[in-house]
C-alpha positions as CSV (number, residue, x, y, z in Angstrom):
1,X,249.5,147.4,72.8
2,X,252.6,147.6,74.7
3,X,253.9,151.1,75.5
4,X,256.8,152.5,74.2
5,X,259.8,153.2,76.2
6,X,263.5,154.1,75.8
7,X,266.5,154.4,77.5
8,X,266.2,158.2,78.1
9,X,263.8,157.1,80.8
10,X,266.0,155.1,82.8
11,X,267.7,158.1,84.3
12,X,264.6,159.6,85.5
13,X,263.2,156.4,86.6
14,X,266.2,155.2,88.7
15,X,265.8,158.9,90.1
16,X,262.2,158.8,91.2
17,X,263.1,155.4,92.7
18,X,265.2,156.4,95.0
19,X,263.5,159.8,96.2
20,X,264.8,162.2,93.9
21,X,262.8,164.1,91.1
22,X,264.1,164.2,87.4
23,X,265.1,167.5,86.3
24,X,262.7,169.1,83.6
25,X,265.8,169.1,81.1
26,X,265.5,165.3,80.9
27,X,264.1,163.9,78.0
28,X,262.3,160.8,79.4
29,X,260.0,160.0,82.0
30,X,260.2,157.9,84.8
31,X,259.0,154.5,84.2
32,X,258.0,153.4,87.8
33,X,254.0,153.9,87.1
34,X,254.1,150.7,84.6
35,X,255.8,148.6,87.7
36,X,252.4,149.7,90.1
37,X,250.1,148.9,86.7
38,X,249.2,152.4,85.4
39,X,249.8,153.9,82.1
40,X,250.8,157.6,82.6
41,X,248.4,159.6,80.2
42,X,249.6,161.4,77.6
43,X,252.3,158.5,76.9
44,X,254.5,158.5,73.6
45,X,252.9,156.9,70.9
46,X,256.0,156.3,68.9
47,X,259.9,156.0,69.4
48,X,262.6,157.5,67.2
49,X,265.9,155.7,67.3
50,X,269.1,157.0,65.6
51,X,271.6,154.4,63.9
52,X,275.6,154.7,62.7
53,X,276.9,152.3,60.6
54,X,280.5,154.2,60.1
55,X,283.8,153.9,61.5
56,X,286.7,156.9,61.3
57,X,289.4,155.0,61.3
58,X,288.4,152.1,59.0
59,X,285.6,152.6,56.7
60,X,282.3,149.7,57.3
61,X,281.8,147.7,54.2
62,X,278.9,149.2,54.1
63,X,280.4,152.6,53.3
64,X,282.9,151.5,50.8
65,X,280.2,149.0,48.9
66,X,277.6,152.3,49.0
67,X,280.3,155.0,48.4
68,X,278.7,156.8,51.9
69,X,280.8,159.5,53.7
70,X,281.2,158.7,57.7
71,X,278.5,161.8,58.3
72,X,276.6,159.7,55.7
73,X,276.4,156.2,57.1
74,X,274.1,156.6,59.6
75,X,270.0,156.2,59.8
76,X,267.2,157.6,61.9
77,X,264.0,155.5,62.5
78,X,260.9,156.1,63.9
79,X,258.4,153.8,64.9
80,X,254.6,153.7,65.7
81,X,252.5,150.8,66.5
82,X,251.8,149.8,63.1
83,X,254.4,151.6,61.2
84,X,258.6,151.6,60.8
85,X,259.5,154.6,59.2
86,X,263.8,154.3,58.2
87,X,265.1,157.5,56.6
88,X,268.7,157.0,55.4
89,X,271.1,160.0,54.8
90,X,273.7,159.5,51.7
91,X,270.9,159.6,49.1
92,X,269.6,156.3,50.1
93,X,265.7,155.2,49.5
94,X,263.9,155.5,52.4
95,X,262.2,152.2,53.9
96,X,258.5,152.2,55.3
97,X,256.9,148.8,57.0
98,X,253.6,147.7,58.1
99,X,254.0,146.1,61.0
100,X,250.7,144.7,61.1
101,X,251.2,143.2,57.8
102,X,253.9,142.4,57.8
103,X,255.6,142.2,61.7
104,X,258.8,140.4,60.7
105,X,259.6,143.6,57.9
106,X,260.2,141.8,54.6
107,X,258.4,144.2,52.3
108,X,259.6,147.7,51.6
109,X,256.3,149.5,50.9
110,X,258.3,153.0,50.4
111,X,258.4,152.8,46.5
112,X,254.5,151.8,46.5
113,X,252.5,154.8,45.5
114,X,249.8,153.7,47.4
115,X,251.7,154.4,50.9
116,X,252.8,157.5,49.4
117,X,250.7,159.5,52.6
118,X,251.6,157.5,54.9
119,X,255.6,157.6,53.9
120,X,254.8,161.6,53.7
121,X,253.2,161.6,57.3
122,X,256.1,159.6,58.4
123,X,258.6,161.8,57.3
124,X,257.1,165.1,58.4
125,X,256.4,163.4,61.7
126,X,260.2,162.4,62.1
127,X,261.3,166.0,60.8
128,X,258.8,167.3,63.9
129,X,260.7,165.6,66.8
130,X,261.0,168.1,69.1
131,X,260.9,166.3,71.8
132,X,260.2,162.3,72.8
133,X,258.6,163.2,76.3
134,X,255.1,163.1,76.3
């Protein structure tokens, strides 16, 4: 598996790198222990990404076609090694993907009861974030 990273760790990385140390209000964690080979334990096992798909000035055709509200057209993801979890606000059905089944994310499995846990998990898991630093 490759680990997860985001850009919240380039702060603290660029930081360590040049002799300073991170302050603990920083969400990520430097990333120079993957450059000397070593996976820091206790590494994130997941990301969580946030999306907007508004404008103020000039509504997205995405707004107008689905009637969403610029605090509505936005997304929040979270992602695991095997799982994509995308939780839209404005009412929209969620979207849940196996990526080990199905890596290039063709087939919605959120309206399948059988994934009904793991959609459940997902969400609870997302609601949970209280912070992405391991």
């Amino acid at each position: 598996m490759q680990e997860f990273v985001e850009t919240v760790d380039l702060a603290p990385t660029i930081l360590e790198w040049v002799g300073g140390t991170p302050p603990t209000a920083f969400d990520g964690n430097s990333l120079l222990p993957f450059l000397a080979g070593n996976t820091p334990t206790g590494w994130r096992d997941h990301v969580f990404m946030e999306l907007e798909f508004g404008k103020p000035e000039n509504p997205t055709v995405v707004e107008r076609q689905l009637g969403l509200s610029l605090l509505e057209a936005n997304a929040a993801i979270l992602r695991e090694e095997r799982w994509k979890y995308v939780h839209f606000n404005g009412g929209l059905p969620p979207l849940l993907f196996d990526l080990e089944a199905d890596p290039t994310e063709i087939k919605n499995l959120a309206g399948d009861p059988r994934y009904e846990k793991e959609l459940s998990r997902l969400s609870r898991r997302m609601s949970d974030q209280p912070s992405l630093t391991p």
